[in-house]
Every structure is written in C-alpha cells, then in structure tokens.
PDB file of the backbone (N, CA, C, O) and the ligand in Angstrom, with CONECT records:
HET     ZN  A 101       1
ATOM      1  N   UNK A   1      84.303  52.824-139.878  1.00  0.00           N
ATOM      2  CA  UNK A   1      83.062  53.542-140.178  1.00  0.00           C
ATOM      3  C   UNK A   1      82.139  52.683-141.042  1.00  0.00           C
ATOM      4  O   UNK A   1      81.015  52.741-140.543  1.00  0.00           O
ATOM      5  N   UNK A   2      82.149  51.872-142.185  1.00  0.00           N
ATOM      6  CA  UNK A   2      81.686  51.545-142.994  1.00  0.00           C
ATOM      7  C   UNK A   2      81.526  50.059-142.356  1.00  0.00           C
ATOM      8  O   UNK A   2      81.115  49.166-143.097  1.00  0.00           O
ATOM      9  N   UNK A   3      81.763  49.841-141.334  1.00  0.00           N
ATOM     10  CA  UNK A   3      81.890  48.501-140.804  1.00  0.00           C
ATOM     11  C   UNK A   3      80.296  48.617-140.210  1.00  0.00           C
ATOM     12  O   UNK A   3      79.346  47.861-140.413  1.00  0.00           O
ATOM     13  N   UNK A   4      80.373  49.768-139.460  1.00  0.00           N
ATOM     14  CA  UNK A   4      79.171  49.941-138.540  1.00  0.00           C
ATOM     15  C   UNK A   4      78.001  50.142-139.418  1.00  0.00           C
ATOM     16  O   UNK A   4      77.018  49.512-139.028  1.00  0.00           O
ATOM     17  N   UNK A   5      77.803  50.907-140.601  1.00  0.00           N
ATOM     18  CA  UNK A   5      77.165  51.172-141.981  1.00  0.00           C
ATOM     19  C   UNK A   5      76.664  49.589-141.648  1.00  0.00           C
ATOM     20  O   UNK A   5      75.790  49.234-140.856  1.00  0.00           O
ATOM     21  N   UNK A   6      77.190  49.083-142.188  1.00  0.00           N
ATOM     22  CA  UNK A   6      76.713  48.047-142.868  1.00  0.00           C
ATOM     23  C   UNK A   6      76.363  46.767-141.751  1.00  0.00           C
ATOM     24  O   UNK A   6      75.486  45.915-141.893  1.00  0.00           O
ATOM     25  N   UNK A   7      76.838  46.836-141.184  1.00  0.00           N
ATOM     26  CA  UNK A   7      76.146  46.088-139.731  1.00  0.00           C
ATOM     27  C   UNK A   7      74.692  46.735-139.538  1.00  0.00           C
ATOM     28  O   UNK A   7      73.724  45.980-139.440  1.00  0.00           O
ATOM     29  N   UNK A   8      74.540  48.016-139.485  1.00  0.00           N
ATOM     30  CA  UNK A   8      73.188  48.603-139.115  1.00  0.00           C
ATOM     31  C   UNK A   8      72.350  48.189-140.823  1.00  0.00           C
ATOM     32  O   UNK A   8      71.468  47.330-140.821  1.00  0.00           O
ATOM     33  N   UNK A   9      72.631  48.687-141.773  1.00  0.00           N
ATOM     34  CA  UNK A   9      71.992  47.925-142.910  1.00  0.00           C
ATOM     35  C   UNK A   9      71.730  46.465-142.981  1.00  0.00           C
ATOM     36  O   UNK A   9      70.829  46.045-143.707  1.00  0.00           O
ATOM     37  N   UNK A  10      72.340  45.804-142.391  1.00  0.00           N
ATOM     38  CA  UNK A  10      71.894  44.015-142.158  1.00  0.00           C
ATOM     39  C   UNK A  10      70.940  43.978-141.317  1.00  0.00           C
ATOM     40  O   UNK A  10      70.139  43.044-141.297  1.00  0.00           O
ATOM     41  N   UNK A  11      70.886  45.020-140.478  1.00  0.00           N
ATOM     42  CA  UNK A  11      70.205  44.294-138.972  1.00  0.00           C
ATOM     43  C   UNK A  11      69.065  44.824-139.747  1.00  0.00           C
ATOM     44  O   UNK A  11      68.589  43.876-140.372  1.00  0.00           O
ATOM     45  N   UNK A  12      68.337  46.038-140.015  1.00  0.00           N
ATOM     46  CA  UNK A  12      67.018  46.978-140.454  1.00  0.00           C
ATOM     47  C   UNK A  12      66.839  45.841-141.538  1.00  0.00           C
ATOM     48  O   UNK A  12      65.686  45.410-141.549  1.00  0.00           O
ATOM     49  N   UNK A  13      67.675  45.255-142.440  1.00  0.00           N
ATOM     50  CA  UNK A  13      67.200  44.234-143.824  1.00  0.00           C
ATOM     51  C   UNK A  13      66.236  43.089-142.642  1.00  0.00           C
ATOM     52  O   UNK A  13      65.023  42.915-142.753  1.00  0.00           O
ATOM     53  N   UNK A  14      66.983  42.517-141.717  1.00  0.00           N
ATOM     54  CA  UNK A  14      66.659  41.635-141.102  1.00  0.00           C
ATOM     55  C   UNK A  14      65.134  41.605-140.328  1.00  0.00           C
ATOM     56  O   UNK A  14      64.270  40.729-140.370  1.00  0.00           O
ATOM     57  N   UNK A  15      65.152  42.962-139.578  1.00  0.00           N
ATOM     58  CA  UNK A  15      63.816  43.487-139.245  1.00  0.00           C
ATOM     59  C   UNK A  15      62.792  43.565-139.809  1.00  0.00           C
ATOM     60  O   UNK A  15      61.704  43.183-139.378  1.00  0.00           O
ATOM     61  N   UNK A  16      63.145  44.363-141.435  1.00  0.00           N
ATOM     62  CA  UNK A  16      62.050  44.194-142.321  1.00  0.00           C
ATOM     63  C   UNK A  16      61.678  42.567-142.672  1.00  0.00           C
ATOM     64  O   UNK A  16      60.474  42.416-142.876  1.00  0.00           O
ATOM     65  N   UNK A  17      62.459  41.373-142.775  1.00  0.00           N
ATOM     66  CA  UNK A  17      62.116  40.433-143.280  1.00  0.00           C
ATOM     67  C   UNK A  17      60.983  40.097-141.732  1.00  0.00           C
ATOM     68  O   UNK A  17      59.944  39.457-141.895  1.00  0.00           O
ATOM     69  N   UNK A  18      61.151  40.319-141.142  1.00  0.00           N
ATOM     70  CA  UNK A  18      60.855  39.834-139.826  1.00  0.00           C
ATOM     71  C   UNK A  18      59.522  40.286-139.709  1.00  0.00           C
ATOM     72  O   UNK A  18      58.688  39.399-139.528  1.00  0.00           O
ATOM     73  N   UNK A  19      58.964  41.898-139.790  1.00  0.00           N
ATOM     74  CA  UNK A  19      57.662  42.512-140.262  1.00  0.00           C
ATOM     75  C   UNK A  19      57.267  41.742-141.042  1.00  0.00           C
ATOM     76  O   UNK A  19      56.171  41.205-140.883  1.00  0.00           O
ATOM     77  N   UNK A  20      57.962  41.511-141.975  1.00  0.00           N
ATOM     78  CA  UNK A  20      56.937  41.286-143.443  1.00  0.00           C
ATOM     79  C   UNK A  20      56.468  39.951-143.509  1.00  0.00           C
ATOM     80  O   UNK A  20      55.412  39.832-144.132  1.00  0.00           O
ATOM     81  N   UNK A  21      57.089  38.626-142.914  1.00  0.00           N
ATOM     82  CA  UNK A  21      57.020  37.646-142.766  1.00  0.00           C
ATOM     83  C   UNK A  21      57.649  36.700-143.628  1.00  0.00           C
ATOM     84  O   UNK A  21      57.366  35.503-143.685  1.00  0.00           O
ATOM     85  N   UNK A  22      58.709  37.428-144.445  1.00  0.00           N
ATOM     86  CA  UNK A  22      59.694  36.265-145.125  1.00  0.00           C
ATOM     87  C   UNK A  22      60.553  35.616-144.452  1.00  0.00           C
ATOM     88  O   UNK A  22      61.093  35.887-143.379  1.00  0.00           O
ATOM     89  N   UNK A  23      60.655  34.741-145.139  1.00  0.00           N
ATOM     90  CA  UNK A  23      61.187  33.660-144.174  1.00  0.00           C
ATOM     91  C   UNK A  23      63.056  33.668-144.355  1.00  0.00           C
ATOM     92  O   UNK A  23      63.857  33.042-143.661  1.00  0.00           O
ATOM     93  N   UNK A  24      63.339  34.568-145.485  1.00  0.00           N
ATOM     94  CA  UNK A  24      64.857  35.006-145.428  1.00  0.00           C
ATOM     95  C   UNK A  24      64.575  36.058-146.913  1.00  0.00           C
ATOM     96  O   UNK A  24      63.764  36.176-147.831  1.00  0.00           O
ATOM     97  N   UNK A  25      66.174  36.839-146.271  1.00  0.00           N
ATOM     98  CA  UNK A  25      66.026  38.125-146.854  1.00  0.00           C
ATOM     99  C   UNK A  25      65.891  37.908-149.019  1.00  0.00           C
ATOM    100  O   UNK A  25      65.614  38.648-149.963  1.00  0.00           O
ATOM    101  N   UNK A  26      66.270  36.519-148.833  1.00  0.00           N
ATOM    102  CA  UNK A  26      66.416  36.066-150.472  1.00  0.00           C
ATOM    103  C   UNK A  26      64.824  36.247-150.874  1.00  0.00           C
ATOM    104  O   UNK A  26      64.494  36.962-151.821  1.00  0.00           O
ATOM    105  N   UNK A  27      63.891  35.546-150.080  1.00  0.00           N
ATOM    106  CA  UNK A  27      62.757  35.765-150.697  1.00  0.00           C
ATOM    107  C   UNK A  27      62.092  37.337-150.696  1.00  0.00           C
ATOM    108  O   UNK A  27      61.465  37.852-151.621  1.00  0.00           O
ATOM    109  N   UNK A  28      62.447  37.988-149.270  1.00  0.00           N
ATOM    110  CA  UNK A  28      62.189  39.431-149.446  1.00  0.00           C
ATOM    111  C   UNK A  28      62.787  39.969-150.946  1.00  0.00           C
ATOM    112  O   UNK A  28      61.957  40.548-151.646  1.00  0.00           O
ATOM    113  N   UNK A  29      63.894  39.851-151.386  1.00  0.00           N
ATOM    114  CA  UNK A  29      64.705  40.725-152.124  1.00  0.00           C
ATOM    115  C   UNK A  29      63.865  40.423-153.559  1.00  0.00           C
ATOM    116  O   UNK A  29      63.569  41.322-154.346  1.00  0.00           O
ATOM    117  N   UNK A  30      63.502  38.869-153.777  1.00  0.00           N
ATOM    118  CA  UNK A  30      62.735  38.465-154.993  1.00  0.00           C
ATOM    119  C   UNK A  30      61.158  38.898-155.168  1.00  0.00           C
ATOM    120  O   UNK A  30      60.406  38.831-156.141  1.00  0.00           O
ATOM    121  N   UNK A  31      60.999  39.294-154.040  1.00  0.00           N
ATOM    122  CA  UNK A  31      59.252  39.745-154.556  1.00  0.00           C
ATOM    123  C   UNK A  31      59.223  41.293-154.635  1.00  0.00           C
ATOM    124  O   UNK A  31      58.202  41.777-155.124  1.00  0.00           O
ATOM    125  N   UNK A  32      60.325  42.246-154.169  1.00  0.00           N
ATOM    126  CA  UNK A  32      60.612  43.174-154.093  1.00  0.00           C
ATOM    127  C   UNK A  32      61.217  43.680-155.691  1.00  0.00           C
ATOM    128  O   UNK A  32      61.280  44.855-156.055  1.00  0.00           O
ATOM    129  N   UNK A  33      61.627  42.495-156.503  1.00  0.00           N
ATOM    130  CA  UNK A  33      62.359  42.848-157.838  1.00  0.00           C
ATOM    131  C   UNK A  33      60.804  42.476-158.330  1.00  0.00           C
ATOM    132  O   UNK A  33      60.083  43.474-158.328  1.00  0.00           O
ATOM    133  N   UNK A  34      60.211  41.374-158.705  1.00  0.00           N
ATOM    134  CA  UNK A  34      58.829  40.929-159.032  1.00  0.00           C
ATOM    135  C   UNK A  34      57.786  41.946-158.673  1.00  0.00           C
ATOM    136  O   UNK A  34      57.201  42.321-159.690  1.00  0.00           O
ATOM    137  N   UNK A  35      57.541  42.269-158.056  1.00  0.00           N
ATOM    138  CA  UNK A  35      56.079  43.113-157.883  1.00  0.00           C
ATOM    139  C   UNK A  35      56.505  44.758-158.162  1.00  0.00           C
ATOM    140  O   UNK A  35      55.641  45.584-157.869  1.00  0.00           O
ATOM    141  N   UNK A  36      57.640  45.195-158.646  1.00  0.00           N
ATOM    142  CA  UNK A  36      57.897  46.537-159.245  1.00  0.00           C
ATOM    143  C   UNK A  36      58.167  47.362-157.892  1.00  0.00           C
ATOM    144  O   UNK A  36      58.791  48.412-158.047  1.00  0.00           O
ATOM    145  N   UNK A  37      57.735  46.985-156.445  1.00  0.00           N
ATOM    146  CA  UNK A  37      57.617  48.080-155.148  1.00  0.00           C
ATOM    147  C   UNK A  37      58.129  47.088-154.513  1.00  0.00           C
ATOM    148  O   UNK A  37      57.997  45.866-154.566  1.00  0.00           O
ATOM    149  N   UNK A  38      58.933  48.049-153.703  1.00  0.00           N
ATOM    150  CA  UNK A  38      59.835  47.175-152.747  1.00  0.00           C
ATOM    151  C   UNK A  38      59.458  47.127-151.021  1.00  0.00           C
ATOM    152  O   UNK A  38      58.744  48.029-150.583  1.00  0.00           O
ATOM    153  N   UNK A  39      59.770  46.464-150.442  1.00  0.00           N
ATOM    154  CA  UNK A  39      59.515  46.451-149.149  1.00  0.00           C
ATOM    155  C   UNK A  39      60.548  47.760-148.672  1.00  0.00           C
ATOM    156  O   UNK A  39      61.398  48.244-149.419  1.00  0.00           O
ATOM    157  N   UNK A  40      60.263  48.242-147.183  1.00  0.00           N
ATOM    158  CA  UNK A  40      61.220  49.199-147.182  1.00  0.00           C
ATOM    159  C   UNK A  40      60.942  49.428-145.669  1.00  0.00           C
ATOM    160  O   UNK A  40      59.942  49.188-144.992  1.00  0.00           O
ATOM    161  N   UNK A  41      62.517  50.136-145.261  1.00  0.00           N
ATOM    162  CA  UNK A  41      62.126  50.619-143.319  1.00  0.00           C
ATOM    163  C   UNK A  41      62.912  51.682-143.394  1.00  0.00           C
ATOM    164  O   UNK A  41      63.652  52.000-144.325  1.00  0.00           O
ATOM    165  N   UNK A  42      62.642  52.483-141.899  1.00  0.00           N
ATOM    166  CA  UNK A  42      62.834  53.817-141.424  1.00  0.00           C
ATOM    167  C   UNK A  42      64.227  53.193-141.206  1.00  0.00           C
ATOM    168  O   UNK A  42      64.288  52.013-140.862  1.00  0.00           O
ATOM    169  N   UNK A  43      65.526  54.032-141.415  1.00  0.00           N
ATOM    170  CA  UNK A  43      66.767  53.693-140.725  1.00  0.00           C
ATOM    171  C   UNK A  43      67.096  54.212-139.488  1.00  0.00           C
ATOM    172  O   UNK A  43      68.105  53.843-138.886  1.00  0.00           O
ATOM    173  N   UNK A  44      65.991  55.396-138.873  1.00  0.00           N
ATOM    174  CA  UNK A  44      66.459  56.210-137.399  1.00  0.00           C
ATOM    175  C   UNK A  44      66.602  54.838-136.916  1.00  0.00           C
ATOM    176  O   UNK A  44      66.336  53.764-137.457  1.00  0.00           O
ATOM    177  N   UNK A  45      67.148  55.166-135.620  1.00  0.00           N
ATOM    178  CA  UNK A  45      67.477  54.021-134.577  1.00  0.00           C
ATOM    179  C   UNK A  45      65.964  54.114-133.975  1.00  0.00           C
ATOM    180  O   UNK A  45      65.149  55.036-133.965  1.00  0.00           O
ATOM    181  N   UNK A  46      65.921  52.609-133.413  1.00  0.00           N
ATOM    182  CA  UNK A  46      64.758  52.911-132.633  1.00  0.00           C
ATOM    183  C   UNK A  46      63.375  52.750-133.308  1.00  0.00           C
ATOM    184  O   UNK A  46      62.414  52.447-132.602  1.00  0.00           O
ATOM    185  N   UNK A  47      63.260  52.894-134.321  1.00  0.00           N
ATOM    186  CA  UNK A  47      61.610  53.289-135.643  1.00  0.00           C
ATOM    187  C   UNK A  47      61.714  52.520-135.950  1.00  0.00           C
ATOM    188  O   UNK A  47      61.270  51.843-135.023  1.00  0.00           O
ATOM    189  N   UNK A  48      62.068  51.734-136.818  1.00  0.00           N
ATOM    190  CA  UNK A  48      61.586  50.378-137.527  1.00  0.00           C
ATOM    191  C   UNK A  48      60.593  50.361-138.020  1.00  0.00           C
ATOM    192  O   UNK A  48      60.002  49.282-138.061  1.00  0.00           O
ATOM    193  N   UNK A  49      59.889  51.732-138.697  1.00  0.00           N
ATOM    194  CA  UNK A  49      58.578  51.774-139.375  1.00  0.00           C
ATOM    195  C   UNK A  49      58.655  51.478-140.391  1.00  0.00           C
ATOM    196  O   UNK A  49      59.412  52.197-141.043  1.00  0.00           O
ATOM    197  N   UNK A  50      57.944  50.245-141.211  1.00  0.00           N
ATOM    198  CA  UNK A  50      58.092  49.793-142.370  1.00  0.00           C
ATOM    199  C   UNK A  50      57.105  50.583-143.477  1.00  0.00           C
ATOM    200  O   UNK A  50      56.168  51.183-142.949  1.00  0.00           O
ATOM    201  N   UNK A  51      57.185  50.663-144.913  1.00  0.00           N
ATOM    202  CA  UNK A  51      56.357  50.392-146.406  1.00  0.00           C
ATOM    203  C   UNK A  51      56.586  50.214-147.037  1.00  0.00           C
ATOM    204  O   UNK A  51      57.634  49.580-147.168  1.00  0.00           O
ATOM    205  N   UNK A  52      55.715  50.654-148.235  1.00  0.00           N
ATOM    206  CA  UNK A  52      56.079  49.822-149.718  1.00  0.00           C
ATOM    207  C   UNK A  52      56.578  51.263-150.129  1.00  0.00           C
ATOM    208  O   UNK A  52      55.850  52.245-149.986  1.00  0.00           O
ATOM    209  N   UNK A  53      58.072  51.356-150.735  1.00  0.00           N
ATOM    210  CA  UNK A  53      58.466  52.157-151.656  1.00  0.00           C
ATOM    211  C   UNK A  53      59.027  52.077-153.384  1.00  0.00           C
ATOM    212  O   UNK A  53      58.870  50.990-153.939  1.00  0.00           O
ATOM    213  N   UNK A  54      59.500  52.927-153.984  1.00  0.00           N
ATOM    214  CA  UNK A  54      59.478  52.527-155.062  1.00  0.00           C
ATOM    215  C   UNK A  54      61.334  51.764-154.799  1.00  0.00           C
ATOM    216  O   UNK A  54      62.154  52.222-154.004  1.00  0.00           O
ATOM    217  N   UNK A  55      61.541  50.629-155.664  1.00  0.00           N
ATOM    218  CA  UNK A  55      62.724  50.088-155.696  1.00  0.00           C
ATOM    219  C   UNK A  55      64.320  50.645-155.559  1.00  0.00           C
ATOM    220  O   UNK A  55      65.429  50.224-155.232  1.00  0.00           O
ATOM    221  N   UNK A  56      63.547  52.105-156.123  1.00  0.00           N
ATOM    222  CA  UNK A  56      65.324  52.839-155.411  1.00  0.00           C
ATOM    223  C   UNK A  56      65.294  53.995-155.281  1.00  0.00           C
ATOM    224  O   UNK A  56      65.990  54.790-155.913  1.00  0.00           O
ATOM    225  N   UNK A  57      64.034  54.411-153.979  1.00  0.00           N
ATOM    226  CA  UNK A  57      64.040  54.914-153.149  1.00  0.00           C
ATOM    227  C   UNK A  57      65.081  55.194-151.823  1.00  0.00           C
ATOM    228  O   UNK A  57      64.848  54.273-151.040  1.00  0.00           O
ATOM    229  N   UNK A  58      65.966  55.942-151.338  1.00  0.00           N
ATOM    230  CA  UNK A  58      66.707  55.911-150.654  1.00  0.00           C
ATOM    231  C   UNK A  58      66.403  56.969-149.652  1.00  0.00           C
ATOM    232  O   UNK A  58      67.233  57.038-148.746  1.00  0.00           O
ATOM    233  N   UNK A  59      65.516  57.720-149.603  1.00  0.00           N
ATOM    234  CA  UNK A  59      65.104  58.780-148.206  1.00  0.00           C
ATOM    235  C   UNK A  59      62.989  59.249-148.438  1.00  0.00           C
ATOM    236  O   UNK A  59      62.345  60.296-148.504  1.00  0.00           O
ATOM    237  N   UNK A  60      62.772  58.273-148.466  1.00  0.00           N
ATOM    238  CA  UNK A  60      61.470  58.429-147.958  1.00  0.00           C
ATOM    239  C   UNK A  60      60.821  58.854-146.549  1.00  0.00           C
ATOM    240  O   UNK A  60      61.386  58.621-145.481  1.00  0.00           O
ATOM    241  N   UNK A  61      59.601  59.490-146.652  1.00  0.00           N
ATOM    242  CA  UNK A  61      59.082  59.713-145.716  1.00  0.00           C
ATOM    243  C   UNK A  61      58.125  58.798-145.009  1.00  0.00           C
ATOM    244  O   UNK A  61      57.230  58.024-145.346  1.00  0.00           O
ATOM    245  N   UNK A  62      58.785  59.281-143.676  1.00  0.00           N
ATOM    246  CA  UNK A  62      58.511  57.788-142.496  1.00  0.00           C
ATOM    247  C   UNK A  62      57.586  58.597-141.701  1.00  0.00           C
ATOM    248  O   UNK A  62      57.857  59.718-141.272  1.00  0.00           O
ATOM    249  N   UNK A  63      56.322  57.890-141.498  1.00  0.00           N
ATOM    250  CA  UNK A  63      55.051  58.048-141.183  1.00  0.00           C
ATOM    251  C   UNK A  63      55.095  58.152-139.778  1.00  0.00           C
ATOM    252  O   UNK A  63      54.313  58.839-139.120  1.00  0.00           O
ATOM    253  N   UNK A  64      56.027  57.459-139.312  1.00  0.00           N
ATOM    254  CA  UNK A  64      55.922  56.838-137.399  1.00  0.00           C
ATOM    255  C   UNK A  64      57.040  58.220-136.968  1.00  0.00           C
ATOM    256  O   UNK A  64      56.593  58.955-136.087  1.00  0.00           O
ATOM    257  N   UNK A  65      58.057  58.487-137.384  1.00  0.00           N
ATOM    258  CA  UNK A  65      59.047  59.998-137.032  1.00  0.00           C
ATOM    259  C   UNK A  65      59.141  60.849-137.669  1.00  0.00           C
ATOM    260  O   UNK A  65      59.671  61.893-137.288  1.00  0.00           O
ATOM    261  N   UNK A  66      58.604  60.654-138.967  1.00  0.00           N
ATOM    262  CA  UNK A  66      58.377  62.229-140.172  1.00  0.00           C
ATOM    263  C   UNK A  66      59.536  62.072-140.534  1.00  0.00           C
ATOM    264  O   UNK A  66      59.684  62.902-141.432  1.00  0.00           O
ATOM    265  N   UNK A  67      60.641  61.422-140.377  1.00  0.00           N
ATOM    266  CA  UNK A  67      61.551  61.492-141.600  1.00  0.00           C
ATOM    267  C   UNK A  67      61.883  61.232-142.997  1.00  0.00           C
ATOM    268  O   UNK A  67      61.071  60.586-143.659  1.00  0.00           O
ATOM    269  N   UNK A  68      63.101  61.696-143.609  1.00  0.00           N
ATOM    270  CA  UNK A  68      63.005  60.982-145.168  1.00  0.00           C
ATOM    271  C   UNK A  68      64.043  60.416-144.873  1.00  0.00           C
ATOM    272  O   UNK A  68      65.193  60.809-145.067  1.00  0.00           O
ATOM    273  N   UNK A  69      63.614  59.270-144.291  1.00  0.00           N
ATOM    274  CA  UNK A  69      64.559  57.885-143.705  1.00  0.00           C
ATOM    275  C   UNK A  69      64.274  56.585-143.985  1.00  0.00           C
ATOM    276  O   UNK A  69      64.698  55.564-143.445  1.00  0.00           O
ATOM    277  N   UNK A  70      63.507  56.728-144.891  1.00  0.00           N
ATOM    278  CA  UNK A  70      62.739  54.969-145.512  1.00  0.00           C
ATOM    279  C   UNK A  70      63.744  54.629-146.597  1.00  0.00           C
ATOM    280  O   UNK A  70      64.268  55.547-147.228  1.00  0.00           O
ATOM    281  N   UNK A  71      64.004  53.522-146.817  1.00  0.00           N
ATOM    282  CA  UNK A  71      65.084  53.162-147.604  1.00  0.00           C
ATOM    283  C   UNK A  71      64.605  51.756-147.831  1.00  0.00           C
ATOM    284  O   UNK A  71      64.339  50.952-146.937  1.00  0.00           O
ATOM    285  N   UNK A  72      64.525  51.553-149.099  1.00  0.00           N
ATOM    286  CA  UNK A  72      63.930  50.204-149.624  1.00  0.00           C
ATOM    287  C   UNK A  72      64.737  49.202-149.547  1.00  0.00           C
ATOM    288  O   UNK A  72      65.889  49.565-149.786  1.00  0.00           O
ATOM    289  N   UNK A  73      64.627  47.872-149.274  1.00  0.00           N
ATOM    290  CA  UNK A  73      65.525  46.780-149.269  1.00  0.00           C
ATOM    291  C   UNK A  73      66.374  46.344-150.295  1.00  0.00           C
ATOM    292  O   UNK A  73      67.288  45.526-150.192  1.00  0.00           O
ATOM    293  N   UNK A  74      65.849  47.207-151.712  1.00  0.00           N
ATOM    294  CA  UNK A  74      67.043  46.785-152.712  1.00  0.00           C
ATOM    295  C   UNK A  74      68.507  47.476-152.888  1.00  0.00           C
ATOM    296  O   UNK A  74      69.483  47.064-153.514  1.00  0.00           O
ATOM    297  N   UNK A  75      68.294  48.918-151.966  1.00  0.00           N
ATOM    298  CA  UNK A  75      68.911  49.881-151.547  1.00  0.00           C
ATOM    299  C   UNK A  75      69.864  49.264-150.834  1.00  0.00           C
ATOM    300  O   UNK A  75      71.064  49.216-151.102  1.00  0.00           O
ATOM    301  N   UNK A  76      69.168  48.681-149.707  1.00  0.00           N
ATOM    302  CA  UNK A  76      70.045  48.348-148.438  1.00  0.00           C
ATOM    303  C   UNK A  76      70.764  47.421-148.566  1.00  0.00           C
ATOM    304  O   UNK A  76      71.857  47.313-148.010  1.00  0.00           O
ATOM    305  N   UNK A  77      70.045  46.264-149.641  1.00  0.00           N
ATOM    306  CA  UNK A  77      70.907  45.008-150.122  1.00  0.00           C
ATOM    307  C   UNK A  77      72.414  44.964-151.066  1.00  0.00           C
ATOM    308  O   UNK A  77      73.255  44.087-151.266  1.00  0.00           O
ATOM    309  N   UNK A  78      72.217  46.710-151.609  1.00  0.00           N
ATOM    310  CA  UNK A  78      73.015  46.773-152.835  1.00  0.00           C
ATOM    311  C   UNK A  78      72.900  46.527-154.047  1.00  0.00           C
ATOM    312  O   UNK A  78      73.740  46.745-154.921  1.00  0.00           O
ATOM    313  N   UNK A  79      71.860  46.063-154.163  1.00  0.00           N
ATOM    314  CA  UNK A  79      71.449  45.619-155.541  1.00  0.00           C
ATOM    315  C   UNK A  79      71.023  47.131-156.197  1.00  0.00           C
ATOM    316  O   UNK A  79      70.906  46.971-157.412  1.00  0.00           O
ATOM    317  N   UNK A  80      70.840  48.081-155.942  1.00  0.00           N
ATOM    318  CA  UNK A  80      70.236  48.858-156.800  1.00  0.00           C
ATOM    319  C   UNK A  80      71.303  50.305-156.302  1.00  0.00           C
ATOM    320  O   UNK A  80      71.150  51.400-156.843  1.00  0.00           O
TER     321      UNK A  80
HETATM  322 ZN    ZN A 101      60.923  56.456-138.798  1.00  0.00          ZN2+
END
C-alpha cells in the first residue's frame, strides 16, 4: 500500500517541477522554503492542476475538479 502512496507522490512532485519549470525537485523544494508559499498540485488522478499554497497545506481546493486535493510540495516531499 504505501509503496503505491509514494510512487504516486514522486510522480505529482515530478509533474509539478515540470509545470513550474525547475529544473529538479531540489530547486523546487528551495524556493518553496524561501518565498514562505509553496508550489503545489491536485493529487486526483488525471488533474494535475497546479498553485501556490501555504507550505503545509495538505487538502486544498483545486480549481480545475473542485476538490480539497492540492497538496503542497513540502507535504509531498516530507519535509513538513
Ligand atoms: Zn484537481
């Protein structure tokens, strides 16, 4: 179970770096601790709707499916 967790948390980290245009998830994770708001994506399957949430945010509302499925990258990284 926790295998698949976290396989799907790598891949959405990966996506967001990919939107956002960092060039690896290290620099995503550092401007995300630096600028106080974190980068962040929808976890439904399928959405991949990205924003800026607050750093440990873990069920935000996602603009593209109406869910509270946004989950910030410091979340997803573990750091927070
Ligand atoms: Zn969504």
């Amino acid at each position: 179970m926790s295998n698949i967790a976290l396989s799907q948390k790598a891949q959405k980290l990966m996506t967001l770096c990919d939107q956002r245009g960092f060039q690896d998830l290290d620099d995503l994770l550092l401007a995300a601790l630096l600028n106080g708001a974190s980068p962040a994506i929808c976890m439904t399957e399928g959405c991949n709707h990205t924003a800026d949430m607050e750093p440990d945010q873990d069920q935000g509302f996602c603009e593209a499916c109406g869910g509270q499925t946004v989950v910030s990258a410091l979340v997803l990284a573990g750091l927070i």
